[in-house]
C-alpha positions in Angstrom: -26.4 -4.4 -17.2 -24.5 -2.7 -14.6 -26.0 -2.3 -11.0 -25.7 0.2 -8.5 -25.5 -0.3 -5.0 -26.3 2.6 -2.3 -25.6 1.3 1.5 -26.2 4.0 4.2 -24.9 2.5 7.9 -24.8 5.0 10.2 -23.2 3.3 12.9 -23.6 4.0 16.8 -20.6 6.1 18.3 -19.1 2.7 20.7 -19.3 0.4 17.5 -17.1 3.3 14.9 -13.7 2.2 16.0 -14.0 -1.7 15.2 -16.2 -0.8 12.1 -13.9 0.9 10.6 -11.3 -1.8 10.3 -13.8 -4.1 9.6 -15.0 -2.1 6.7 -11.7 -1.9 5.3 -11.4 -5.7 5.3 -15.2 -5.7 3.3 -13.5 -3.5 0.6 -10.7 -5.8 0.0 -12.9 -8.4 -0.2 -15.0 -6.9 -2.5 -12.2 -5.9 -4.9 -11.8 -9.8 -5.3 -15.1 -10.7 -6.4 -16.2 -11.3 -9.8 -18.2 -9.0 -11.2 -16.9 -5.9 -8.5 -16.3 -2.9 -11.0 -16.0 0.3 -8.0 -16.6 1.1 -4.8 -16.4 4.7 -2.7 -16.9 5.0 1.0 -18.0 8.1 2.0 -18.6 9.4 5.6 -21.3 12.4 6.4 -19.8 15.8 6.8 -19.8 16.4 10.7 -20.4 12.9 11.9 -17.9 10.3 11.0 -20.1 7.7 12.4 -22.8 7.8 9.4 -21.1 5.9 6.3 -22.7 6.1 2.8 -21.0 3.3 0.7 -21.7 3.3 -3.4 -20.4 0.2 -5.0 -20.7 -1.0 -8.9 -21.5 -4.5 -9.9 -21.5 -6.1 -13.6 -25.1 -7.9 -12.8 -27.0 -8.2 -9.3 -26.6 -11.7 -9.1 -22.5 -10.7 -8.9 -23.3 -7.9 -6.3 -26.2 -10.4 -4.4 -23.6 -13.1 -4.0 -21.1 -11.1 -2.7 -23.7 -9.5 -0.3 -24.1 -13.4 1.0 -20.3 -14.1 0.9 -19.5 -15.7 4.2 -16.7 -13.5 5.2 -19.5 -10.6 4.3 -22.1 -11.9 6.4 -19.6 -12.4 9.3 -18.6 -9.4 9.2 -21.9 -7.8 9.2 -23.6 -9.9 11.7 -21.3 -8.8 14.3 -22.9 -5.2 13.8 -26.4 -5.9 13.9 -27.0 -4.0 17.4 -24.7 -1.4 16.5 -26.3 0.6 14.0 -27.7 3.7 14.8 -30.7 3.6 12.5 -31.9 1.6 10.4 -29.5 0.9 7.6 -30.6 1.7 4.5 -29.4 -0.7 0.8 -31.3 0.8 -2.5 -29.9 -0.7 -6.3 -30.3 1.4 -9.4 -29.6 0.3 -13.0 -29.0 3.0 -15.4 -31.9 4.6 -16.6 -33.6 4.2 -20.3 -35.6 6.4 -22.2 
């Protein structure tokens, strides 16, 4: 079953620049996983430091090891100080009657 990722990072103003290459580097990466199906980054209308990211995944196993991916967790580590709120990471599966 296919699984949906929400990620909201809204990042703090000093730690945008370098994000924003590194984030390009996560999407690459994540393009060569198995199991990636999409991804779209999206940025809040009036502050380009808040990022929303929606990704698809064939299973959450697929999207859970990616999440733990060395190269992932690298990347992401170096940000923990930098957000500007708590960052926010919900799944959803498509819904059933």
């Amino acid at each position: 079953m296919p699984i949906l990722i929400y990620l909201r990072l809204p990042m703090k103003k000093d730690a945008f620049p370098k994000f924003q290459k590194h984030l390009d580097e996560m999407m690459d990466l994540a393009e060569k996983q198995p199991g990636f199906i999409s991804a779209e980054v999206f940025q809040l209308q009036g502050d380009e430091t808040d990022f929303l990211i929606l990704s698809e995944w064939e299973t959450k196993e697929q999207s859970n090891a990616f999440e733990h991916h060395m190269e992932h967790e690298d990347i992401m580590d170096k940000y923990e100080d930098s957000y500007n709120q708590t960052w926010v990471k919900k799944r959803y599966v498509p819904y059933k009657k």
